[in-house]
Each structure stands twice: as structure tokens, then as C-alpha cells.
C-alpha positions in Angstrom: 13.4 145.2 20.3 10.5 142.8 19.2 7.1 144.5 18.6 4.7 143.1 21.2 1.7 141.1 19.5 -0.9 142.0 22.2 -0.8 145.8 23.6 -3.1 146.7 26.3 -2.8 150.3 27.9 -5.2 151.5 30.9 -7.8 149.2 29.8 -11.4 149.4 31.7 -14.8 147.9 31.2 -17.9 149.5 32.9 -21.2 147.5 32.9 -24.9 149.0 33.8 -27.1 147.2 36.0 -30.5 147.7 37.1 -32.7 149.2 35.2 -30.2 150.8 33.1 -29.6 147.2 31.9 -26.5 146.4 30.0 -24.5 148.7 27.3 -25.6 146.6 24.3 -27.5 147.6 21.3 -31.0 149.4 21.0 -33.8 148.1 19.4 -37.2 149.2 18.5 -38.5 147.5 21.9 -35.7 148.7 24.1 -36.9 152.2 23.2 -40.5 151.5 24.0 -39.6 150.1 27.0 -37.3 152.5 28.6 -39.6 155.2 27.3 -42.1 154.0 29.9 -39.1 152.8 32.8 -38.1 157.0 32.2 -42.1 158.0 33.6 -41.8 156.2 36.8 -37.9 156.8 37.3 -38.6 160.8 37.5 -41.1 160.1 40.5 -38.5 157.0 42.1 -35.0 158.2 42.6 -33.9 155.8 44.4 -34.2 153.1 41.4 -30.4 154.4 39.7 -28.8 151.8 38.2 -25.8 150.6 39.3 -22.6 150.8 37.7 -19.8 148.0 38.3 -16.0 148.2 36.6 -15.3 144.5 35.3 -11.7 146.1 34.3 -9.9 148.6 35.9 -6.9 150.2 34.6 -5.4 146.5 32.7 -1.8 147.4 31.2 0.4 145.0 29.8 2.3 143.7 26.8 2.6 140.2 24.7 4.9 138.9 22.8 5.1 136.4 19.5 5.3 132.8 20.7 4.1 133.7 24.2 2.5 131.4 26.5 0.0 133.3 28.9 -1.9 132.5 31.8 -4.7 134.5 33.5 -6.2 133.0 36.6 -8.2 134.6 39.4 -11.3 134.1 40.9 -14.7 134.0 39.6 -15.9 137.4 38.8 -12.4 138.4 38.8 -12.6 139.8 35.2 -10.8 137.0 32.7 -13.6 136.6 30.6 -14.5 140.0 30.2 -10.7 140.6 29.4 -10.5 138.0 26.5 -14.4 138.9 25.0 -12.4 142.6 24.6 -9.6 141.5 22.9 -11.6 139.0 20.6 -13.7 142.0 19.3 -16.9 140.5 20.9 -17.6 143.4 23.3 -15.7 147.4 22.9 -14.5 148.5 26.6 -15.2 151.5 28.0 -12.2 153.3 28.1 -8.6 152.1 27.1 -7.4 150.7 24.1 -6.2 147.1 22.9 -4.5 146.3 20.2 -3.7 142.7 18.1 -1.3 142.2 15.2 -2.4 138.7 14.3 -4.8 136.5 13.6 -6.9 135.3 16.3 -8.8 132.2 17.2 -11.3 132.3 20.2 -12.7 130.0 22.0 -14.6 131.8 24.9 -18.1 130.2 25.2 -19.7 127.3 23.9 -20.9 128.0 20.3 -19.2 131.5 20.3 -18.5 132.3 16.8 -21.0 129.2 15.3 -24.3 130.2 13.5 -26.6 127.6 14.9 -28.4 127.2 11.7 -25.4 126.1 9.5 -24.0 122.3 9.5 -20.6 121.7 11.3 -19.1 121.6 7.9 -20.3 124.9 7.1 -19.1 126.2 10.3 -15.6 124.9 9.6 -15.2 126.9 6.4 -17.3 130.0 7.5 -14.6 130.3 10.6 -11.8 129.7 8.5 -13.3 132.2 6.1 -13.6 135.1 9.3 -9.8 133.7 10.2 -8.5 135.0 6.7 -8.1 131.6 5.1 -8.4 131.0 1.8 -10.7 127.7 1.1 -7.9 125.6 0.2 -6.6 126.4 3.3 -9.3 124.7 4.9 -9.7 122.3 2.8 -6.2 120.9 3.4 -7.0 121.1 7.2 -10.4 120.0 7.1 -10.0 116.3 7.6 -7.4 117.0 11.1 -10.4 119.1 12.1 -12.4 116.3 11.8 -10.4 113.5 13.0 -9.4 115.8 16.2 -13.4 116.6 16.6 -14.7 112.8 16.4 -18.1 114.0 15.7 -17.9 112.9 11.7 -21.5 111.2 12.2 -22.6 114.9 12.6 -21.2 117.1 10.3 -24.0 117.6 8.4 -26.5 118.0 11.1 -27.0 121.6 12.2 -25.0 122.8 15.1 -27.9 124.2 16.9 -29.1 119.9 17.5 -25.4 119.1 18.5 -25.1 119.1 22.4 -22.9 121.2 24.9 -19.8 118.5 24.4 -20.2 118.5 20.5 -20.0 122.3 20.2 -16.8 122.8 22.3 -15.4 119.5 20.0 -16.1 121.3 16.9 -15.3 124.7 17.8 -11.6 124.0 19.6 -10.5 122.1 16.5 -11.7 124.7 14.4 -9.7 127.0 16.5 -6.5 125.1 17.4 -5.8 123.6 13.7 -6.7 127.0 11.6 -3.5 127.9 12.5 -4.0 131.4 13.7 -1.3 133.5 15.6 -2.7 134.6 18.3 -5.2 131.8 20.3 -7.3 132.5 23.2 -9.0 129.9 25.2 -11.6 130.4 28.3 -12.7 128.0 31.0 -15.1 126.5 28.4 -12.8 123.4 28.3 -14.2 122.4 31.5 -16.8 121.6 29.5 -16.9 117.7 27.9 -15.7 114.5 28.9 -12.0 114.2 30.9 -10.4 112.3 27.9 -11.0 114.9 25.6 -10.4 117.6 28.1 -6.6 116.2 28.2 -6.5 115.9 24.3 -7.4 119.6 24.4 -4.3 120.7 26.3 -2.3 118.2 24.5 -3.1 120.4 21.9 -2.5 123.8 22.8 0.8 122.7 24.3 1.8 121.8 20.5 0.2 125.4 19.3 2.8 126.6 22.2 5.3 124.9 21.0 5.0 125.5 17.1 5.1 129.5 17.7 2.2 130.8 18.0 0.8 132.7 21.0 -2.0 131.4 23.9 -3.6 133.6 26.2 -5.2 130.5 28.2 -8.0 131.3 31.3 -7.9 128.9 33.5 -8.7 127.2 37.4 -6.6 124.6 36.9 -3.5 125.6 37.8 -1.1 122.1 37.3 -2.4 122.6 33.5 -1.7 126.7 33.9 1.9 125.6 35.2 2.9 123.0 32.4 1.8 125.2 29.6 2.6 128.7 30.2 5.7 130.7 30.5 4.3 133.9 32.3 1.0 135.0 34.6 -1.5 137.4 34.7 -3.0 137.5 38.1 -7.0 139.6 38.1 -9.0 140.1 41.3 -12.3 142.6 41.1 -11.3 143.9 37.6 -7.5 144.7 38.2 -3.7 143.1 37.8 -2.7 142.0 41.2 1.0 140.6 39.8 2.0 139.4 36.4 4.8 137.8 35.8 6.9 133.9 36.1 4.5 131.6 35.9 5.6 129.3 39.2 6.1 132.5 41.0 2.6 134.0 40.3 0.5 130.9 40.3 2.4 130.2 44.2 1.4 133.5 45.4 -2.1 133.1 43.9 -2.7 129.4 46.0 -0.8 131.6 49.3 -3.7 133.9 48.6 -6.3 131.4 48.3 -5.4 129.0 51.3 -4.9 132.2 53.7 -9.1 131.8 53.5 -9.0 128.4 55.4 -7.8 128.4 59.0 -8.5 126.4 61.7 -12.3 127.4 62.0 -12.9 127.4 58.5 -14.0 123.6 58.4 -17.8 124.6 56.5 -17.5 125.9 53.0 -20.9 126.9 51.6 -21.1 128.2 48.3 -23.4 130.4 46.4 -25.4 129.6 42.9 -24.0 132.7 41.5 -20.6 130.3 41.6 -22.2 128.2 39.6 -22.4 127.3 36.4 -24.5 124.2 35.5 -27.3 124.9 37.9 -29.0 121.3 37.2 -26.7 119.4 39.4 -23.9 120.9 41.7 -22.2 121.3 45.0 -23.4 123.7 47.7 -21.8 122.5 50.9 -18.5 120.9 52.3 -17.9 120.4 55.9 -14.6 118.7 56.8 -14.1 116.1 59.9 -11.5 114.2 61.5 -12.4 110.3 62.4 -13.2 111.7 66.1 -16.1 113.3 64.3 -14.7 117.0 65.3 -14.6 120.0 63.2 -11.2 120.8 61.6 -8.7 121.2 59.2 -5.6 119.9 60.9 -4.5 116.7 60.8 -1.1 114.6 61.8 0.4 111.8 59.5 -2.0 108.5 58.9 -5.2 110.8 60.5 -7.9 109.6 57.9 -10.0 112.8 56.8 -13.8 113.4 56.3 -15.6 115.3 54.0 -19.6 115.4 54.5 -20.8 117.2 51.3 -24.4 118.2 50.0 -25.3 118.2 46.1 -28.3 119.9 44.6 -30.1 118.7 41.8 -32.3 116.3 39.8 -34.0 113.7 42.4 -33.4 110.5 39.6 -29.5 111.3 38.2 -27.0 108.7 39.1 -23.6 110.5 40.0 -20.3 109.8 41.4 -18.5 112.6 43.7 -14.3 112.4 42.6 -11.9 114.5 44.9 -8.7 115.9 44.1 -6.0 116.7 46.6 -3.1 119.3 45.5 -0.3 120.5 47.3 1.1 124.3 48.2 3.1 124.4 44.8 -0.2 123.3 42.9 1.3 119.8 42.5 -1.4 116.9 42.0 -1.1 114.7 45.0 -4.0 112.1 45.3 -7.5 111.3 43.9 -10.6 109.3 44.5 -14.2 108.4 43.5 -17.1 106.5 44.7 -20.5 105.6 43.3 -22.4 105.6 41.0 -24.7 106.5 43.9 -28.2 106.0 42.7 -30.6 109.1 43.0 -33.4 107.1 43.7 -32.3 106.2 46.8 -32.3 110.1 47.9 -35.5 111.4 49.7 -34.6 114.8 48.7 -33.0 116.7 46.1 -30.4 117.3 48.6 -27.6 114.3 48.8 -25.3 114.1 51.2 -22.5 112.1 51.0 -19.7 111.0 53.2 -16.1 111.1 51.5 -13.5 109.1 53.8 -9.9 110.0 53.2 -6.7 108.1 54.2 -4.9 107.5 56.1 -3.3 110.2 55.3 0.7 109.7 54.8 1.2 112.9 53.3 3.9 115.1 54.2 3.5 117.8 56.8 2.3 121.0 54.7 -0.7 122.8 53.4 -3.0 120.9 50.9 -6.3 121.7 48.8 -8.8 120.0 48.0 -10.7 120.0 44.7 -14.5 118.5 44.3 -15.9 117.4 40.6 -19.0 115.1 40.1 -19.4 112.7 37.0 -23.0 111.8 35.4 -21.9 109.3 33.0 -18.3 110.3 32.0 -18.9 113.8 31.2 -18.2 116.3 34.4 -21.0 118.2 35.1 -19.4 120.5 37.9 -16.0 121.1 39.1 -15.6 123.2 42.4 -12.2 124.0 42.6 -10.1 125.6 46.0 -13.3 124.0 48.0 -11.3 123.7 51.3 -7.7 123.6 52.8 -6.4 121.7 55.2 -2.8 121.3 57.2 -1.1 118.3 57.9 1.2 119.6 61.2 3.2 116.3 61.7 5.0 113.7 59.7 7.4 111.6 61.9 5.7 107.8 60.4 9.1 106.0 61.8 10.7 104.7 65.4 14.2 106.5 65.2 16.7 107.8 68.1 17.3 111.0 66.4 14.8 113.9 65.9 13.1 114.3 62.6 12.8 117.8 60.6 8.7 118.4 60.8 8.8 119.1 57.4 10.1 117.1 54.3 10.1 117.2 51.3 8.1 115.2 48.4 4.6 114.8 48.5 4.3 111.9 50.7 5.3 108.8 53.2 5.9 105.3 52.0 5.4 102.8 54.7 8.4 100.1 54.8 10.2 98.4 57.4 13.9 97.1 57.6 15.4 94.5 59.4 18.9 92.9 60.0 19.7 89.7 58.2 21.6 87.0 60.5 24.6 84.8 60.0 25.3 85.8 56.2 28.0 88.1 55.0 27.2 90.7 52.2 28.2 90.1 48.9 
């Protein structure tokens, strides 16, 4: 049997909080400074810090050429899983172990020294992949041509914005050819046009061998590319395995949240990660103005949502609606709404959906907001909603409640006098 390429056994990582503060390195003024924390922790025992497992127990196998999802919620551990099994942070009991070269992209600007050109980060990555210079030399102008930042190439990484760096740094990492590549949320990150020439990308990696562990919240793009699934919640594997099988029980677990009260959706800033200009608040209506989630074939559907932020940015809302079986149904946008025309940093804005001539089934819906044409916030599994009938047409014979597709063309028919078919 093949040797597995990834090997995790019983893996767990413990982080300190509090004044304990993190398990990183100790310098000169850490020492000084816990010194004095130690005098006024022996006369305050309630100040312990607090310790919280970000893994928990993670066992599992993967093989060459495999295509592997990890999903879960935020906080759920994904991050913490692939920063161990790049090398960027030791766990805390467990082992893990790689036969391959890897390629990480995890952050934006992990694995770039901000003082070196992008040229000079191409070939000091290649040289940590194990490449020899003509290696990367012969790949260097796909890098480039793939990045579309030549302009700035000789400018110093630490001047290139948040959309540069993740440019730079996922060609660097998809075209290198390592075996093993591992890729985080950070491709949220960036305009949409790129963000689709990204997975374009990693589905040819896929497809030329090599192996992708790939976190992500989008689960049509989890679907299409991987094979298998590994499911996290508070640190722990809730169910591995097929990927349509997984990611289906995942969305189950997720829409169980909405029911028929759960029409106000606020979320906290600890959910979010570009703190400049985001969602806090959903509420969802029907056009009786009453709170709800369920709604009959050609209802029309309101969403009255708040965003926080700058008082002067221009933005346009988008939704997203998916299905049970994470299918992409229907989109939208409005705006630009100007910000100058907002009293507060608070917006509201009403989002009017439909009709709706969906069929009768459980649907999601996901938020994003565009400055420009980069996305500065995505807010994904916002709020479910039911569509309980779907009987659009006059007929003498009773109509299954559910159907399948995703949803209802309107047509008519009619009978055609005095001519004979040919």
C-alpha cells in the first residue's frame, strides 16, 4: 500500500492566555516583564491564565495527488492546523509528519521578508522550496505573468498592498512546483477576477499530481476541487471523508441554526476580519413587513442590513443565495451607495429579493460588500431561509411540494386552432 504523504497522529495545540500570554519565544523584555507580573500574581490568584486547546486529538492520513478540504467554522481550528504542518508554529503534543515539498500560503506576506524586492522574494522562496536557481529562473517569468504586478518587482514588498502580496506570494507558491500545497482563507483576499484565476489554478496543481490541503468557506469552490473533507469544530474532527457527503452534513449543521424565529443575525467583531468596513447586522422580512424566514413561491424577500465603518467610502452590498447541496443559485448588487449621504457610521440598507420562483427547499444566504472591485468583507452562512411551497401553475392534478432543480420558469401554453401538426 502507498505510503501516505501527510501523517497526523493525536495531534493537539494548547495556547496561553492572559497574562501567561502566548507560548512563543522569550526575549530580554519578556523576562523583565514577567519578572514584575510574578510579584503581583503571588498576592492575586485569581489572575491564572487561561488555557484553550486549538487542536484536540487530530488523526488522519494523506495521500500523493490528494485533493483536501477543511472547512468549519471560525475559530474552528483550520489555521492553527495548516501553520503546524507548515513548520510555522510546533504543537503541543502529537506529531505530524510531511514527505514532500511544501508550498504555504496561510497569511498575507507569510514567508516574504518585507525588506527584499518581489524579485528577490521569488528566488529566496524558491531557494527555502529546494530549487536550484535555474529552476526558478525557468519559472520566473509564469510567476510573473500569473502575478501581473511586473511594474513592481523591484519595489520592496513591504510598499506593495494587501492584494499585491497575496498576487506575488500564490504564484510563488502554485508555480514552484512543490508536492504538497496548502492554501488558507487568504484568497478571500484581492479582487473576484483574480480570486477565480486562483482556483483555476490550484484545480490544474490538482490535476497535475500534486497534493492541496485547501481551507476554505466557500464550499461550491471546496466541492469542485477536492476529492475528500475534513470537517473541525472547537479544535476536533467532527467527520472526514467524501467530499459531497461531508460538505452536505456540514450546511445540515449550519442551517439547523436558523428556524423560524431566527430572522435577526448579529454578529460579533471577533468574526471579523477587516475591521475598517463590515457587516454587523441582518434582519430578514417578508413584503408584509413581518419577521421571518419562510416564504412560498413568487414571495419577494427583505433583507434590512447595517454596515460599520468609514463615514465617506462608497460601497455596494452583493448577496448570494445557495441551495441545501451548496449549489450557487442567484446573485445581486446595488450601489455604489455614496457614504456621504449616511448621518452615521452605521448604514442601513434595504436589499429587496424576488419574486422568489425558487423551488420549495432550504436556501442560504451569503453577504459580501465591494469598495471599488476589491471585496473588503464576505460574511458567509448569514441567514437561512425556507421556501415551503412551489405549485406556480393552474393544473387538475396535485403537485409534489418539492421538485427538483433550483428553480421555476414562468411560461404559458396554449392550443393552436384550425391547423394540423406537421
Amino acid at each position: 500500500m502507498e505510503k501516505p504523504i501527510i501523517t497526523v497522529n493525536n495531534l493537539g495545540k494548547r495556547y496561553l492566555l492572559g497574562l501567561g500570554g502566548g507560548e512563543h519565544y522569550r526575549a530580554l523584555r519578556d523576562v523583565m516583564a514577567n519578572s514584575v507580573k510574578n510579584i503581583f500574581k503571588r498576592n492575586n490568584k485569581n489572575e491564572d491564565p487561561q488555557r484553550i486547546w486549538a487542536l484536540k486529538g487530530i488523526t488522519f492520513d494523506i495521500r500523493a495527488g490528494e485533493k483536501v478540504g477543511i472547512i468549519g467554522g471560525n475559530g474552528a481550528g483550520k489555521s492553527t492546523l495548516l501553520k503546524i504542518l507548515s513548520e510555522i508554529t510546533e504543537p503541543t503534543e502529537g506529531e505530524a509528519h510531511i514527505y514532500g515539498r511544501v508550498a504555504s500560503l496561510l497569511e498575507v506576506g507569510t514567508g516574504f521578508h518585507p525588506e527584499l524586492t518581489g524579485k528577490e522574494n521569488v528566488f529566496m522562496n524558491g531557494a527555502i522550496l529546494g530549487m536550484t536557481r535555474a529552476e526558478i529562473k525557468k519559472k520566473y517569468d509564469e510567476i510573473v505573468s500569473f502575478a501581473e504586478i511586473k511594474r513592481f518587482l523591484d519595489t520592496p514588498v513591504k510598499r506593495y498592498s494587501s492584494g499585491m502580496y497575496v498576487r506575488l506570494a500564490f504564484a510563488v507558491a502554485a508555480h514552484l512546483e512543490p508536492e504538497i500545497l496548502l492554501v488558507d482563507e487568504v484568497l478571500a483576499v484581492g479582487d473576484i477576477a483574480f480570486q477565480k484565476k486562483c482556483l483555476g489554478k490550484m484545480g490544474e496543481v490538482a490535476k497535475g499530481g500534486r497534493t492541496v490541503l485547501f481551507v476554505s468557506h466557500n464550499m461550491g469552490a471546496i466541492r469542485s476541487l477536492c476529492e475528500s473533507v475534513i470537517w473541525l469544530d472547537s479544535g476536533q474532527i467532527v467527520k472526514k471523508g467524501n467530499a459531497d457527503e461531508v460538505v452536505r452534513d456540514y450546511e445540515d449543521n449550519q442551517l439547523k441554526r436558523f428556524d423560524e424565529s431566527s430572522y435577526v443575525v448579529e454578529r460579533s467583531q471577533e468574526e471579523v476580519k477587516n475591521k475598517s468596513f463590515y457587516f454587523s447586522r441582518v434582519k430578514m422580512l417578508n413584503k408584509r413587513g413581518e419577521n421571518t424566514t419562510i416564504f412560498r413561491y413568487n414571495d419577494k424577500l427583505i433583507l434590512i442590513v447595517d454596515l460599520r465603518g468609514e463615514p465617506t467610502i462608497d460601497f455596494s452590498p452583493e448577496f448570494h443565495i445557495y441551495n441545501e447541496l451548496g449549489q450557487f443559485v442567484a446573485c445581486g448588487a446595488a450601489g455604489p451607495y455614496h457614504g456621504k449621504y449616511f448621518s452615521s457610521k452605521v448604514r442601513k440598507v434595504r436589499i429587496e429579493i424576488g419574486p422568489l420562483t425558487l423551488t420549495s427547499g432550504r436556501y442560504r444566504i451569503l453577504l459580501s460588500v465591494m469598495i471599488g472591485n476589491v471585496r473588503v468583507d464576505t460574511w458567509d452562512n448569514v441567514i437561512g431561509f425556507t421556501i415551503t411551497e412551489c405549485q406556480p401553475f393552474a393544473t387538475n392534478w396535485e403537485i409534489p411540494t418539492h421538485r427538483e432543480g433550483v428553480c421555476v420558469i414562468n411560461q404559458s401554453f396554449s392550443k393552436i386552432e384550425g391547423e394540423d401538426s406537421q
